[in-house]
C-alpha positions in Angstrom: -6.4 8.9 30.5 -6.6 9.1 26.7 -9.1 6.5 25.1 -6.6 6.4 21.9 -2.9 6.1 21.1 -2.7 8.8 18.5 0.3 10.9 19.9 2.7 9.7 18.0 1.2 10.7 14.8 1.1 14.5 16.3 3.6 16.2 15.2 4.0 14.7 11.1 7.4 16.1 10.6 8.5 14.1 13.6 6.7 11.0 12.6 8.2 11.3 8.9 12.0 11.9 9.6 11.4 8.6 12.6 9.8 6.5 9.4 11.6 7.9 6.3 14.0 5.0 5.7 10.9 2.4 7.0 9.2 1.3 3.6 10.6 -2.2 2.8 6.8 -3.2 1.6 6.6 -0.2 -1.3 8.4 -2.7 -4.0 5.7 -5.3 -2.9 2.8 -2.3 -3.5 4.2 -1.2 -6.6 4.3 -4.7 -8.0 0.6 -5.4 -7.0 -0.3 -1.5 -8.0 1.1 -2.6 -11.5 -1.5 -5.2 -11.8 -4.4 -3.4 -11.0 -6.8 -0.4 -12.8 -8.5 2.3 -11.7 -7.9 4.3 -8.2 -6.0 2.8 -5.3 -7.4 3.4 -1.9 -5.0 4.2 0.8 -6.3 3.3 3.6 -4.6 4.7 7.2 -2.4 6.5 5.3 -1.3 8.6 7.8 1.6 11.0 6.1 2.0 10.0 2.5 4.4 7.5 3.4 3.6 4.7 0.8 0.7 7.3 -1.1 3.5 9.7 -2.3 5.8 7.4 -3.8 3.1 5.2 -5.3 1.8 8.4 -6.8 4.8 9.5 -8.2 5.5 6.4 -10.0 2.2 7.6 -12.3 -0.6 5.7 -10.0 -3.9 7.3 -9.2 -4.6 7.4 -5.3 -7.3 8.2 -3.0 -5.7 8.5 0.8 -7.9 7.9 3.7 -7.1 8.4 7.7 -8.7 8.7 10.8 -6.3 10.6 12.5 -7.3 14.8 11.8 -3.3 16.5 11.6 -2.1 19.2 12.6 
């Protein structure tokens, strides 16, 4: 019996197109990003999901998870 629940984050692709539309709390980030200086650590990042689009929109970003990918 597995001592973790990290299966669902094995296969990324899967994960992403299941959590694509699921990002109702980026307006919240980019409005407290727009406040703040320097890098942005990204902590359980996981797939980009908030990192990419808060990098697009011109922010500097470290990303950070535990999980190892594929």
């Amino acid at each position: 019996m597995p001592l973790d629940n990290f299966e669902e984050y094995d296969d990324p692709v899967l994960y992403d197109k299941e959590n694509e539309s699921y990002i109702p709390e980026l307006p919240f980030l980019l409005k407290w990003a727009s406040k703040k200086r320097g890098t942005i650590v990204d902590l359980a990042c996981g797939t980009g999901r908030l990192t990419i689009p808060l990098a697009k929109n011109g922010y500097k970003l470290m990303g950070v998870d535990l999980h190892k990918g594929s």
